[in-house]
N, C-alpha and C positions, 0 to 999 in steps of 0.2 A: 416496470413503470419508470419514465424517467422523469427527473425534478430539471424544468429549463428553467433558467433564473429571468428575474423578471427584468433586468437592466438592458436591453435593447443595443448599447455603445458596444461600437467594437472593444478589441483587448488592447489594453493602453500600454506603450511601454514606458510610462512614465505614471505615477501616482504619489497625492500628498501626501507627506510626510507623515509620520506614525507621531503620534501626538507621545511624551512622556508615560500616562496615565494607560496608554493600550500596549505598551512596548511589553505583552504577558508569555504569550504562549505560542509555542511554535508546534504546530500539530504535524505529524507526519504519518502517513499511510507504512507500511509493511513493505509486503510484493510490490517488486515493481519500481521502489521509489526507496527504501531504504536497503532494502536485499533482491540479488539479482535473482529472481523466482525463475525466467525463462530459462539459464542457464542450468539451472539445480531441475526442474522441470526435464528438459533436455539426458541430464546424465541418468535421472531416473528411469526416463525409458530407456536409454538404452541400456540397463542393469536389468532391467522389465523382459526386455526382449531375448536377451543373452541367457536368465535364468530359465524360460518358456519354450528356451527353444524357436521363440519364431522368425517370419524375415526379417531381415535388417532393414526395410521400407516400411516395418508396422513402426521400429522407434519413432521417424519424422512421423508416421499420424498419430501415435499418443502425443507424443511431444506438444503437436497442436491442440489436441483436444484437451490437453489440461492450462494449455493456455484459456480457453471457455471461464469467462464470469459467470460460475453454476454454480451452485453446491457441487459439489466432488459424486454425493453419492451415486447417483443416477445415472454418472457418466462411468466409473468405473465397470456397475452392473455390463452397461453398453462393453465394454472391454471385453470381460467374461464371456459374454456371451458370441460378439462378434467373433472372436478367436475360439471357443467350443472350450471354455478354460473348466478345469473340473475345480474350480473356488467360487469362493462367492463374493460379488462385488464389495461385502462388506471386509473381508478380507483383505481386496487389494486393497481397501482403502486404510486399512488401519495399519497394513507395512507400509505405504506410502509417507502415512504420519509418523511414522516413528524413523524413516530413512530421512527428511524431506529437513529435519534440522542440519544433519549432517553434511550435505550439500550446499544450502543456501552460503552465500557471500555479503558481504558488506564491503562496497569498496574502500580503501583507505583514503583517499578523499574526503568520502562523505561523512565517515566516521572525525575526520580531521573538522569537518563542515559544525558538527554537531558541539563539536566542542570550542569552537570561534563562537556560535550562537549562546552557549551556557556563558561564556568569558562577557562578552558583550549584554549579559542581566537578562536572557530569554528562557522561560522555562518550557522545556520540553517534556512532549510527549508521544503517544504511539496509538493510533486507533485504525483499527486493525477486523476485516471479516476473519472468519474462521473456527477452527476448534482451539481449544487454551492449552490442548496438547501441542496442535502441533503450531501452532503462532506463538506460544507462550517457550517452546524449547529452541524456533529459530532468533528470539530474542535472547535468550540466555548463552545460544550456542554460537553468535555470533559474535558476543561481547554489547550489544545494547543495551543491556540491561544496566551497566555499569554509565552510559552514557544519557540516558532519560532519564527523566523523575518519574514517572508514570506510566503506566499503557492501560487499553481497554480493549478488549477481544467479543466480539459479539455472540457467541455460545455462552459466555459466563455472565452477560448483562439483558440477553431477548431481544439482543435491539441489534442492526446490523445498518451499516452507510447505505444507502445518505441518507437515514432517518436522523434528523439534528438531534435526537434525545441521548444518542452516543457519545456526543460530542459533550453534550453537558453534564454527563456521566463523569468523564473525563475531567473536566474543569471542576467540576464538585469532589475528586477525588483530590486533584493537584491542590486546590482551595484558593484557586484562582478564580474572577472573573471571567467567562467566554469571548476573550478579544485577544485579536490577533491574525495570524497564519495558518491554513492549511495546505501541506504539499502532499500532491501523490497523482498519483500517473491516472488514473482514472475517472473522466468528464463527468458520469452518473452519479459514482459512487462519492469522489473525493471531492471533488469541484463544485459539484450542484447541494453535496450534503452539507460541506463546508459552507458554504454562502448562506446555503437557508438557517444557518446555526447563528450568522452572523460573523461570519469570520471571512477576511481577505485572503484568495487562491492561487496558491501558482500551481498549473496543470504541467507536470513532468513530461514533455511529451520525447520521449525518445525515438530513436525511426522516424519514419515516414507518415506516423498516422495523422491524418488530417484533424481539424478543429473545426468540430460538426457546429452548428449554426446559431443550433438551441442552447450551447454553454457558452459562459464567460467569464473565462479566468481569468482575477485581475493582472495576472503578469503567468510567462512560462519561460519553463528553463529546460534544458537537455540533462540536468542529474541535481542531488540534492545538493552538491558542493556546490552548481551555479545558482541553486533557489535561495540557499544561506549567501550566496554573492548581496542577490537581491536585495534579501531582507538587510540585508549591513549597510546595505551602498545610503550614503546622506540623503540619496532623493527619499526612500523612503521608511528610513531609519531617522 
């Protein structure tokens, strides 16, 4: 289901100024926007493929398929099966979790981005789909954890983006107000949850993918280092 927001104006590249009193919280997605998920995704299959024995054209179609905004479960099964694998989906999916910390990345950039933002009085955090195994070990095993004040993982709360009640999960954890920032690569999840939360969006868009009709992020960048530009620059800091 997706949540189009209700403000009709196109995306501004200009917006007022961030009053002192909302200057709180800088929300940031995971995959996609704080670690590079495609890339770790990518080396996974091809580890996948090399251990199984299969061709070296199934790596590029897992690779995509875990690119899929799913649940994991379902699609792994799909795996198993399509290949005639004697495991069970649930299997791949639990060495997946337990490889998928070790892979992911944080660019040094954006890790440099996160700590301008803390310097400049913005408190951070992390709201995040998935299992707390394996969102909670690519935060730890990336060094994030040391750089946010908070996160929230939606297997450990019931609640998953862009349901706003995540968000204020979040902000009642920090012991913040919900005002502020949300970044992350995802129009449904991050953009549309973020807004109905009440929180101003920059939509990550990296590549080529287009900006569907029904969202509207009030500002976008190509990585978190340029969304922390954003939020710093005088127009709306």
């Amino acid at each position: 289901m997706r949540f189009p927001l209700t403000d009709p104006s196109p995306v501004s590249k200009r917006v007022p100024p961030v009053c002192k009193s909302e200057r709180v919280l800088v929300v940031c997605d995971l995959d996609g926007t704080l670690v590079d998920q495609v890339a770790a995704a990518q080396a996974w299959a091809a580890e996948f493929v090399e251990d199984w024995k299969l061709p070296d054209a199934a790596a590029e179609s897992i690779a995509l398929r875990l690119r899929e905004r799913r649940p994991k479960g379902s699609l792994f099964q799909d795996i198993a099966e399509d290949w005639s694998l004697r495991v069970t989906g649930e299997d791949i999916a639990a060495a997946y979790r337990r490889r998928m910390p070790e892979l992911v990345r944080c660019a040094d950039a954006d890790r440099e981005a996160l700590r301008r933002l803390r310097a400049a009085g913005w408190s951070l955090g992390i709201a995040t789909n998935g299992t707390v195994a394996n969102q909670e070990g690519k935060i730890r095993a990336t060094g994030l954890a040391s750089l946010v004040d908070a996160w929230v993982i939606s297997e450990e709360v019931g609640v998953r983006k862009p349901d706003p009640e995540i968000f204020r999960i979040l902000a009642r954890r920090m012991g913040h107000p919900l005002e502020g920032w949300m970044v992350g690569d995802s129009l449904e999840h991050d953009v549309a949850g973020g807004a109905a939360a009440g929180l101003r969006t920059i939509w990550i868009a990296a590549g080529d993918r287009p900006l569907m009709k029904s969202y509207r992020p009030t500002l976008m960048a190509r990585s978190t280092a340029e969304a922390a530009d954003l939020i710093l620059a005088p127009s709306t800091s």
